[in-house]
N, C-alpha and C positions, 0 to 999 in steps of 0.2 A: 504494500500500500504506500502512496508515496504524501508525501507530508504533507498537511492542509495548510494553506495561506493564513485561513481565516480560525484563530483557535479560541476555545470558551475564555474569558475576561477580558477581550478585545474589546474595544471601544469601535464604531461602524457608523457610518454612512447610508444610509437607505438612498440610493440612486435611483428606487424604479419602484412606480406600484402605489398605492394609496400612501402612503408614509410615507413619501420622496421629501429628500432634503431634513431627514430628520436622523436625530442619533441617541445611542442606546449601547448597553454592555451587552455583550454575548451571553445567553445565560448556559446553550445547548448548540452541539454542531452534529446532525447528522451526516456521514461521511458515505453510508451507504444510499442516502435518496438526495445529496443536496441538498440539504434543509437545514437553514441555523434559526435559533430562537432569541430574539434581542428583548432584552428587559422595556417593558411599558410599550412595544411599536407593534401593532397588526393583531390587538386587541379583539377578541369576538366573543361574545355571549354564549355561555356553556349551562344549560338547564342541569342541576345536580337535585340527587335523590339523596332525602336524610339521610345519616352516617353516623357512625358514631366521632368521626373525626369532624364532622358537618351538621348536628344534628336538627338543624331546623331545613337544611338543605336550600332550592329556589336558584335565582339566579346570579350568576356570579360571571364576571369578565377577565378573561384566560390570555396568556399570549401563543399567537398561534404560529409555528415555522412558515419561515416564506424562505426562497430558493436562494441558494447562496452567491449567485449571480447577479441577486440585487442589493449585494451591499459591498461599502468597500474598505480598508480598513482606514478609519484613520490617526495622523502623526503630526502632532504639533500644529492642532487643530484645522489640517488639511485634510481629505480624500487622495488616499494616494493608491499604488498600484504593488501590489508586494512580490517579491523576486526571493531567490533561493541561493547563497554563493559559497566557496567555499573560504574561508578565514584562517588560514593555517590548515590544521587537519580537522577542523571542529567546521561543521555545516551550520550556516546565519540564517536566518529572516531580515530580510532588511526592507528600507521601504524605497521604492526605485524614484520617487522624484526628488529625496535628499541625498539618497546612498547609506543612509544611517542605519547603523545595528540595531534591529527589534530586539531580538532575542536569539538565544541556540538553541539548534532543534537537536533535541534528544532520540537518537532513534531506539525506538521501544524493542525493537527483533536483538541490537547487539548487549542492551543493558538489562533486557530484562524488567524494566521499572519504565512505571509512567511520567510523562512529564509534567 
């Protein structure tokens, strides 16, 4: 599997879709459908049955995945566009309109541990 751009506590850019031009942390990234979940953006109304975790149940407002195509990450309160390179022997995130180191990406197959 090869490294996602876009990783859970990211800060994002909504480029497309009801919520354009709007931002929010990552809260969830599915890697198998394209789907990331940003904190408070693409909101919709979920009917819930009593629970004991819920116990009056009714309606309550959820956030819902939208495609991870429509967002973008961003850095130094820009939308930028994120690239892959290698920094010595250790593999970066960087962000490609400053050049600036995001972060290292850990790869999970040689360490065993998540990042």
């Amino acid at each position: 599997m090869a490294s996602s751009k876009i990783k859970k506590g990211d800060t994002v850019r909504v480029i497309a879709g009801k919520a354009k031009n709007n931002e929010g942390k990552v809260i969830a990234v599915d890697h198998k459908n394209n789907k990331v979940t940003v904190e408070g953006l693409n909101m919709v109304t979920k009917h819930t049955k009593p629970s004991s975790a819920n116990p009056q149940g009714g309606i309550i407002q959820v956030e819902a995945p939208m495609d991870l195509s429509n967002v973008m990450y961003v850095h130094k309160g820009k939308a930028t566009r994120v690239g892959f390179k290698m920094d010595g022997t250790k593999k970066v995130r960087y962000a490609k309109s400053t050049g600036d180191v995001i972060d290292v990406v850990v790869d999970k197959k040689k360490t065993g541990k998540e990042a």
